[in-house]
N, C-alpha and C positions, 0 to 999 in steps of 0.2 A: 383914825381909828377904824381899824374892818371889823364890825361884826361879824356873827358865824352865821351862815345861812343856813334857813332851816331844811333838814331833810328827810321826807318820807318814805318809808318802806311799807310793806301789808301789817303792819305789827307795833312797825317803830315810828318814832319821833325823834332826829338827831335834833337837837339844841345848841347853841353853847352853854359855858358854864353860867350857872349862877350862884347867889351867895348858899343858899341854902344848900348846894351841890357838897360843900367842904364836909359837913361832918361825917357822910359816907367815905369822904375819902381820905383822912383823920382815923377814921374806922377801917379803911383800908391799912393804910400805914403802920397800924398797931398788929395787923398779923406778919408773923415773919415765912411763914411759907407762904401766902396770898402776895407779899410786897416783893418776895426776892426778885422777881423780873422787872422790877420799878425802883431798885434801889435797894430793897431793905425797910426794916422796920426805920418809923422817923418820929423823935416825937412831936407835938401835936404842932409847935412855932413852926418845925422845920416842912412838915405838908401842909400850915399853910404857906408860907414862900411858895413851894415847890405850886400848889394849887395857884396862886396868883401868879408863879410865872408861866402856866398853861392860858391863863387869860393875857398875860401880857404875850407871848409869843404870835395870838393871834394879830397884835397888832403892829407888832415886828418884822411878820416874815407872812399875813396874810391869811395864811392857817393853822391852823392848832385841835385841838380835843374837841370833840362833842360829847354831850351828853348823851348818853341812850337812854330815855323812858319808854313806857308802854303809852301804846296810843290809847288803848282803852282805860286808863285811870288815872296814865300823867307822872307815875311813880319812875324813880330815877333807876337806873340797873345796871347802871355802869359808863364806861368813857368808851370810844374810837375816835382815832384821828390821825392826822399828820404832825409828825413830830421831826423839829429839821434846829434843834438849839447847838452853839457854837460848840468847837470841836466832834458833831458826827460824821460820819462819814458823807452824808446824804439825808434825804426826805424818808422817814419811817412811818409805814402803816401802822400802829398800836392798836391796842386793845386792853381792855380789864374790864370783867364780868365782876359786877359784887356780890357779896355773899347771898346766897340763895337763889343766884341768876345763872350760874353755870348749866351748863348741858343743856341747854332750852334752843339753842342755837342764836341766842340772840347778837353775839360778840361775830357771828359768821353772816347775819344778816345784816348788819350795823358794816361791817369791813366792806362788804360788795357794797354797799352802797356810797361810804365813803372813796373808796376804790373806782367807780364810776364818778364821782362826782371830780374826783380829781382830775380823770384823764380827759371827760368831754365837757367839764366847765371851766378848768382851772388851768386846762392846756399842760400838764404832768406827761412825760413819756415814760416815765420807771417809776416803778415803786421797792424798797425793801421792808423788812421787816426783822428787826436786831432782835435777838432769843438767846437767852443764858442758856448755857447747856442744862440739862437733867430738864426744861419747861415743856416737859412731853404734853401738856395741852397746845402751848402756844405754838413746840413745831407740830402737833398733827393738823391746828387749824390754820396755819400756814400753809400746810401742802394741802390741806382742801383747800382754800383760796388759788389753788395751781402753782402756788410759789416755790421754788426748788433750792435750796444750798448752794448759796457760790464760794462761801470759804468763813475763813473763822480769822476775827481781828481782835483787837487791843481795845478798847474804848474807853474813851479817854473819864466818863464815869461810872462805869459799869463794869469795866475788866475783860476778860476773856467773854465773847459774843459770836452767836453764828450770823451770818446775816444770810437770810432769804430775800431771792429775788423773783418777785411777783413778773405775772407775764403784763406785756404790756398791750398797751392800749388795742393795738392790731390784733394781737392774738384774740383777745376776747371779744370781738368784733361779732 
């Protein structure tokens, strides 16, 4: 079983999940403009699965979702991480800000640092990042992370996908 190793920023605390993590994300799934880049609205049985199999994927494939809290109070704000479950094309950088935590830039400090942690602990040489179309937040924080459009695919739970490819390890040297 791999734990998630804990990771700091000036602000953040990555985590992994825990229990208490699901009803944020239950509360995620219940908006349907907040979920469409996660699937869609789910109800509450079906994000928890989906929330246990973010905790089981860490111990499948070694990495998975972190929590984002604030360091100063410990409160949750959202997930980033690597997501890589059967049928994608490859290892995905994600992201999801929860409500009240957008625009603070915390889903952009949480990413570099998951983004770092992959390529100089975890030995990662690419990263992408799958985006529905019309997610003009996720692709503008995409290309602020430096990541560029390499083409647009099929996915096998999502549908039509752009996928962004983050620069790698070297580049950001």
């Amino acid at each position: 079983m791999t734990p998630a190793p804990i990771i700091e920023t000036e602000r953040l605390i990555l985590r992994g999940p825990e229990a208490s993590d699901f009803e944020l994300i239950a509360a995620f799934y219940t908006d349907p403009v907040r979920s469409h880049g996660f699937g869609g609205v789910l109800p509450r049985d079906q994000a928890w699965r989906w929330f246990a199999s973010t905790i089981g994927h860490w111990h499948l494939r070694g990495y998975g979702f972190w929590t984002i809290t604030d360091k100063a109070d410990g409160s949750a704000m959202g997930i980033c991480g690597i997501w890589n479950p059967e049928g994608w094309p490859e290892a995905e950088l994600g992201w999801i800000a929860f409500e009240g935590h957008e625009g603070k830039g915390i889903a952009f400090e949480a990413a570099t640092a998951v983004r770092k942690h992959a390529y100089e602990v975890m030995g990662f040489t690419t990263m992408t990042s799958n985006i529905v179309p019309g997610n003009a937040r996720s692709v503008a924080l995409a290309e602020r992370l430096g990541a560029v459009h390499e083409r647009t695919y099929d996915n096998i739970n999502m549908g039509e996908e752009q996928l962004f490819r983050h620069p790698g390890p070297e580049a950001l040297s």
